[in-house]
N, C-alpha and C positions, 0 to 999 in steps of 0.2 A: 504494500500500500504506500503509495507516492503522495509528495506536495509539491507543486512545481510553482516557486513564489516570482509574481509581478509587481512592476509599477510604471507609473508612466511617466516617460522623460523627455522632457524639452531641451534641445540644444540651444542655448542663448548662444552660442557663437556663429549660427548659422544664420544665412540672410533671411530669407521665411521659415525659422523655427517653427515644426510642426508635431504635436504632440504624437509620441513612439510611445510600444509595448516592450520592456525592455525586463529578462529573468534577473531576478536578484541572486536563486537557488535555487537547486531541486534537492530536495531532502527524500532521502529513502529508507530512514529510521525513524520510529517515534515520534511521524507527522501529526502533531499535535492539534487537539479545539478544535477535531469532526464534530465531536459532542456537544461542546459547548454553540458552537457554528449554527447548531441545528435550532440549539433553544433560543440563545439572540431575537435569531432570525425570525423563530415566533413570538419570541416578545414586542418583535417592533412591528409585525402583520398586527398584533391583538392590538397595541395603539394606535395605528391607524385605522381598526377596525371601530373602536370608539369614540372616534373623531378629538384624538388626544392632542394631535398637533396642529398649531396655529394656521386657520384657514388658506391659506395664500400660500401654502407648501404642500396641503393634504391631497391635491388633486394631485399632482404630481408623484408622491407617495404610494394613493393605492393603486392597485396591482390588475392590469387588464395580461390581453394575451402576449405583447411584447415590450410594454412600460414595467415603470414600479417597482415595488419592493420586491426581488425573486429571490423564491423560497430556496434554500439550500436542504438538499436532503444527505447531506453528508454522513449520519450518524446510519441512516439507515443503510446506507449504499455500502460503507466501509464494514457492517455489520454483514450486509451479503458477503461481501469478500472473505472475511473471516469464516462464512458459513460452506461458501465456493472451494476454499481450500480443506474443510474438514470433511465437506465429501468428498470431494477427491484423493483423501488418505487411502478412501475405502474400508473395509470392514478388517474390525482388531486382530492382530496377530496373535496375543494373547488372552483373545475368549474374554475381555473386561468390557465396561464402558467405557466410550472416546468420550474426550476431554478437549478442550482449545484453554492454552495458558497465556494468563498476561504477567509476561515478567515487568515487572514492578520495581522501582527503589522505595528504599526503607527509611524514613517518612517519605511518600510520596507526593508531591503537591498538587498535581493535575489527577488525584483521583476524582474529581467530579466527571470532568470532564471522560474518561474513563470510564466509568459506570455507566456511560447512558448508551457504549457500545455493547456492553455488558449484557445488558439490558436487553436493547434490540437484537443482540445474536442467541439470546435466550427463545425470547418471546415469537419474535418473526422467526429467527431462524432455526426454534427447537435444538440451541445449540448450546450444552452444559460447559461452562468456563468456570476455571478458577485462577486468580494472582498469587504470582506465586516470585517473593522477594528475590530481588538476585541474588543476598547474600545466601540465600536457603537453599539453593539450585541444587550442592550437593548434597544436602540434609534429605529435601525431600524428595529426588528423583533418585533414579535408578537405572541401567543403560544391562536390555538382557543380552544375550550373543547372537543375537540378528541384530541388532542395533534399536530395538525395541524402546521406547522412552516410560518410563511408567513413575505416575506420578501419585503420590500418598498423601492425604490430605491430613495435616497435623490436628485438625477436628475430629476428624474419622479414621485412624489408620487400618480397620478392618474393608475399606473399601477404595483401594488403588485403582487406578484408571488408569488406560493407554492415553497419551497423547498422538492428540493427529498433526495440532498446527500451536507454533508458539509466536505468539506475538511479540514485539520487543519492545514494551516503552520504557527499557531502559538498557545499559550497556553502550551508550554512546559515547559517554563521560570519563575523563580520566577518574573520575572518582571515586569510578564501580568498581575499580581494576586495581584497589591498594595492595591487596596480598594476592601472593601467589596461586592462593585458593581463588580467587576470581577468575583468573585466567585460564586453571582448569576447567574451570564451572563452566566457561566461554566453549572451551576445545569440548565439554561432558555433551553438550547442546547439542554444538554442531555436527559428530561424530554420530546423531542419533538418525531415527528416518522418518523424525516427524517434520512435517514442512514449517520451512524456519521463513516469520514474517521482518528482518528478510534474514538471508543467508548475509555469511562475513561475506562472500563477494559481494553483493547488491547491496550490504555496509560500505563496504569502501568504493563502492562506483558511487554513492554518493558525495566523497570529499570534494571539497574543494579543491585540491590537485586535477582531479581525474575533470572535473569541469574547467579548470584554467586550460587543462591541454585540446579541449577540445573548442573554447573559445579563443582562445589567442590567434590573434589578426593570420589570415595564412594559413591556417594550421592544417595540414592535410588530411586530420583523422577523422573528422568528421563523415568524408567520402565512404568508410570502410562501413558506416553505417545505413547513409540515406543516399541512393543509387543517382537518383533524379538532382541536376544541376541547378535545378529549379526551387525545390522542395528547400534543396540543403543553402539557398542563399535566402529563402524567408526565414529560415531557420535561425541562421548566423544573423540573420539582423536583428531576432530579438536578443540576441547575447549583447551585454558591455564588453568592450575589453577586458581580458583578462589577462597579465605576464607572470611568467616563472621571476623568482628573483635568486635563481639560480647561475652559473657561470658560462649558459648558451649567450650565444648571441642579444635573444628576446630578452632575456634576464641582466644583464650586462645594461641593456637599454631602462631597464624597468629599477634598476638599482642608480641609475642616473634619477630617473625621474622620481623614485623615493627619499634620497639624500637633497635633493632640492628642495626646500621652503617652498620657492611660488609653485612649482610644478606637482609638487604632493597634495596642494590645495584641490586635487581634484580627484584623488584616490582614495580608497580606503584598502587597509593592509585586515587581510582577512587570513586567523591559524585554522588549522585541522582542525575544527570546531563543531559541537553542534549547540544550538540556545544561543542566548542572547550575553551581549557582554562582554563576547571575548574581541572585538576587532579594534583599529586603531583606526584613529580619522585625520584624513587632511593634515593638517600642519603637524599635530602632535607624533607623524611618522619619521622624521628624519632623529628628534630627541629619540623615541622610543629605537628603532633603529641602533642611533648611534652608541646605546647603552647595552646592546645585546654581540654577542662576539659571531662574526660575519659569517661562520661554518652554520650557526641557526639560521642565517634568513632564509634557505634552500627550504625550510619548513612553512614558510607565508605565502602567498601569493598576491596580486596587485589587483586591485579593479576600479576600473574607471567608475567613477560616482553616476549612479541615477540622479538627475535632474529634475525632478516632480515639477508641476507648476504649483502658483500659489492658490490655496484653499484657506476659508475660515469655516470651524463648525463647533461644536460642543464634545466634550469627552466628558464623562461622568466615572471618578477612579478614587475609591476610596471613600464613598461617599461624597463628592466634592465635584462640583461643575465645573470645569475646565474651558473656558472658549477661547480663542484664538483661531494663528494658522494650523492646519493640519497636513498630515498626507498619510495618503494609506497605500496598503499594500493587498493584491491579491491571490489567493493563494488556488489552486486548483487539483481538488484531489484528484487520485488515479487509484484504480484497480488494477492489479496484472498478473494471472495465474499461467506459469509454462513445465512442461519441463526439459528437462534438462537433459543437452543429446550427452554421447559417450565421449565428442571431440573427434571420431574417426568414422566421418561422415555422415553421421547422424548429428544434426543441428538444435534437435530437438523442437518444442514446437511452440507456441503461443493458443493456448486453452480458452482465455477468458481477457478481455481486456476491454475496461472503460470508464468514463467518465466519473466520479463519485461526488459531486456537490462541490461547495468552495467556501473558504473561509476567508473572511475581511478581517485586516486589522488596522485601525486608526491611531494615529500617535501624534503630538504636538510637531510641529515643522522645527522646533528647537532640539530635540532627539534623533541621531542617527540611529541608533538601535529600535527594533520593530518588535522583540520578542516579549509576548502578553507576559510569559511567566515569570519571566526575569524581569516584570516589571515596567516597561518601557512603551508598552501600545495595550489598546481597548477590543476587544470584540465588537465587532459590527457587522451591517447588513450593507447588501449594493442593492442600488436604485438605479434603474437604468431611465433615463428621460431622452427626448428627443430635443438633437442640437441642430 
């Protein structure tokens, strides 16, 4: 289950600057606030439905066949997905009930959000789950000699279940990973044959590495993917730049333009990261930079700043009404069920694939960071009008 995050950028250097689609990221671990997405989105249909908002914006608000407030059905969709890969496990190896796990951190702060997939892969998709803490991974599973997962419920331990599909809303973090016990927990997972939402590969296709190499100006890898000359250049235009600040050429050039004061004014320096918090902005990159020893910076990457236009609207965070400028970001979920060929001519194949709902997030125009849970942006709805 994918987020492939937008925004919209204006080049103010160009002669008619024209508002562009341009990805921030595609996140392919622990895309966060389907759940929350879904409820927003009907909290702001029920206030419009009551005629809560000030006359002279409500028309535009509610919701016909191509205007309005549009409903995001993310929780449900990402909830089939999770149901899509538990039958396709197919029937238990070991004669138990199947299970779908949400691996969890311990406090977790986006359990609300969480639950209400829960929820719907229960109810719509008759699908029994249970969370289950990283740290507990080897407490409470088990791995038989087919590679079987079976997972004991520290409430019930007379009633183990096979797992079919493990989801990951955690494990992205260097945090999960302080003892050496984590890291097996990680290899106990993935050595199993339940479907891992995602695999450590489909983990690391989403770093920021693996997307710097495939937007960087030129870059010839993107061909190996999308056939059509065509496709692969509307493609590349929703990309920012991105450069290695490694010792190639492009990296060479992109360590010029980070050790510069005016020239960094339009970058940001983004690590192996997932969540909000970790990046560096604009001018504060040549200090931050110049205080880190040079064999690190092979580990950052560069990208040219999104440009938003200017907006004003209202945030409500904290109980506390926020107005000003804004800008948001859009996120767009995916589903994508395949498997996985042998590597010797078998490609394997794409089973299931599509759109799953979308998630806004709104934040003050004075914050570079976008991530709700790190604090930094609001949950919201998109309203589409005619311009």
């Amino acid at each position: 289950m994918f987020r492939s995050d937008y925004m919209v950028h204006v080049d103010s250097t160009a002669t008619k600057p024209q508002p562009e689609i341009k990805q921030v990221e595609f996140n392919t671990i622990a895309s966060s606030f389907g759940g929350l997405s879904t409820q927003v989105n009907a909290m702001h249909r029920h206030l419009v439905a009551i005629d809560a908002y000030p006359p002279e914006i409500l028309a535009l608000l509610k919701a016909t066949e191509s205007l309005g407030i549009k409903q995001s059905r993310s929780t449900t969709s990402l909830a089939a997905g999770l149901g899509t890969a538990h039958q396709a496990y197919g029937r238990s190896k070991a004669s138990l009930p199947l299970c779908v796990i949400f691996l969890v951190q311990d406090p977790e702060r986006n359990v609300f959000d969480q639950r209400h997939l829960e929820y719907s892969l229960l109810h719509d998709q008759d699908t029994r789950s249970f969370r289950l803490p990283f740290d507990r991974i080897l407490t409470d599973t088990k791995l038989t000699s087919d590679r079987t997962l079976l997972y004991t419920p520290p409430h019930s331990p007379s009633t183990p279940h096979e797992v079919t599909t493990i989801y990951f809303r955690a494990g992205y973090s260097p945090s999960d990973y302080i003892t050496p016990n984590a890291w097996t927990a990680r290899l106990h997972l993935e050595r199993s044959a339940a479907i891992k939402c995602p695999s450590i590969l489909t983990h690391l296709a989403g770093s920021k590495k693996v997307q710097q190499v495939l937007a960087t100006p030129s870059s010839p890898h993107l061909s190996r993917f999308l056939a059509s000359p065509a496709t692969r250049a509307r493609i590349l235009n929703t990309f920012a730049p991105i450069y290695p600040l490694d010792t190639s050429a492009a990296g060479l050039e992109a360590r010029k333009l980070a050790t510069d004061s005016q020239t960094a004014a339009r970058y940001v320096l983004k690590p192996q990261r997932e969540g909000g918090g970790n990046n560096i902005y604009r001018v504060a990159i040549p200090k931050f930079l110049g205080e880190m020893p040079e064999e690190r910076w092979p580990a950052y990457i560069l990208m040219e700043m999104i440009e938003p236009p200017p907006l004003t609207n209202a945030i409500l965070r904290n109980g506390e009404v926020q107005r000003g400028g804004v800008i948001g970001e859009l996120g767009v979920y995916g589903v994508c069920l395949w498997r996985q060929g042998d590597g010797e001519g078998d490609k394997g194949e794409v089973l299931e694939n599509w759109e799953a709902g979308y998630l806004l997030r709104t934040k003050g125009d004075t914050s570079e960071e976008g991530g709700v849970a790190a604090g930094f942006g609001a949950v919201d709805s998109a309203c589409l009008v005619d311009v």
